[in-house]
C-alpha positions in Angstrom: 0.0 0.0 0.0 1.4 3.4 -0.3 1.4 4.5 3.2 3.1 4.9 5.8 3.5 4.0 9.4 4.6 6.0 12.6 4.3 5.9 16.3 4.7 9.4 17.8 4.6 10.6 21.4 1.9 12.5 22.9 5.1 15.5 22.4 5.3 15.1 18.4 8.9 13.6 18.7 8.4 10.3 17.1 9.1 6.5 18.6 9.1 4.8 15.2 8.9 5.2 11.8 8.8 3.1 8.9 11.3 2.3 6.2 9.0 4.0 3.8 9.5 7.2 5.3 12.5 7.8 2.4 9.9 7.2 -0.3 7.2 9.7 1.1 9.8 12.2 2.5 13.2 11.6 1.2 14.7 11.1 4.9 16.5 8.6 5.9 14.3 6.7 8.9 16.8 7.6 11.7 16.8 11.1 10.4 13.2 11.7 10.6 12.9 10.1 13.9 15.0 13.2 15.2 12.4 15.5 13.2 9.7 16.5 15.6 6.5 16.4 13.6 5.8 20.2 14.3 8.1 21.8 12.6 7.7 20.2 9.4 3.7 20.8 9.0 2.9 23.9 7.0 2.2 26.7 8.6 -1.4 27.3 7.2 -1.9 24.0 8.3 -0.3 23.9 11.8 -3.7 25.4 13.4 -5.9 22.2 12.1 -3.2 19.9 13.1 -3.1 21.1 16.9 -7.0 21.7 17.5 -7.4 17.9 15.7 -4.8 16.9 18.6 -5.8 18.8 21.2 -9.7 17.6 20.4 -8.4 13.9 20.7 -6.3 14.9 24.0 -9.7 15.9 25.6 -11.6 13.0 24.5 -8.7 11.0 26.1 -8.9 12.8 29.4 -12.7 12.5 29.2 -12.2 8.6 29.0 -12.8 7.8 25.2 -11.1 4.5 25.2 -9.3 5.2 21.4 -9.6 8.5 20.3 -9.1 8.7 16.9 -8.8 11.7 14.3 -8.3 11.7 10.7 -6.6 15.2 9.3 -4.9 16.6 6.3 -2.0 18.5 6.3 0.9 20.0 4.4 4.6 18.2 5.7 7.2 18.9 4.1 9.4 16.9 2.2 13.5 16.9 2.8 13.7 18.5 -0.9 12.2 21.5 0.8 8.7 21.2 -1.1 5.2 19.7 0.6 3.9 16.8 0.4 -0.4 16.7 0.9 -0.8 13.9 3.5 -3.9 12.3 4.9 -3.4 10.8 8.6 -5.4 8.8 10.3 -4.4 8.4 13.9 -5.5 7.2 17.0 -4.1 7.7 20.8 -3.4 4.0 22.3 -1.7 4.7 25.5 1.4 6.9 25.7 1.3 6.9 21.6 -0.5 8.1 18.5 0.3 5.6 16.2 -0.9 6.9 12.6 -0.7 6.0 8.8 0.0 8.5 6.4 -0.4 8.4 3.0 -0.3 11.1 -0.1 -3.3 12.8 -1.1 -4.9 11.9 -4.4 -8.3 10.6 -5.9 -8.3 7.0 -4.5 -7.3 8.2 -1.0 -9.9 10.4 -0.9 -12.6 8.3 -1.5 -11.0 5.6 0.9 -11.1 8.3 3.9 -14.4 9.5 3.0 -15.7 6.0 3.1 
């Protein structure tokens, strides 16, 4: 599938990524695990990004078992351009573990469904 995986922690730093991260990104796996996942969202997107994390943090506190979100966003790519992601994520524990995959027609319809 063209996707990727990653486990981050509740700070944005990141506990494991995939191998496919180089495909996606163009980093190196051990590089982008040194990346916190802040800095490289764009900046018109940053604001969705925090209130869809912040929303799931609540929903956490309130005692939603798995709160999940689904957001796109902007990330940018070691080349220095953006790459349009979807991410579908969910809190379990002390991580978010999420996929990631680009944006286009078939992932569209998939995340709508």
């Amino acid at each position: 599938p063209n996707l990727i995986g990653i486990i981050y922690n509740h700070d944005g730093t990141k506990a494991w990524v995939s191998d496919r991260v180089k495909d996606f990104y163009g980093y190196d796996p051990v590089e982008y695990l040194g990346i916190s996942g802040w800095t490289i969202i764009h900046p018109e997107d940053l604001a969705a990004v925090t209130k869809a994390y912040q929303t799931a943090f609540a929903a956490k506190k309130a005692g939603v078992s798995d709160p999940g979100f689904r957001i796109e966003a902007r990330v940018l790519c070691k080349n220095k351009e953006y790459l349009h992601v979807v991410t579908h994520a969910q809190m379990i524990g002390k991580y978010i573990v999420a996929t990631e995959a680009p944006i286009n027609d078939a992932v569209k319809a998939a995340s709508s469904a």
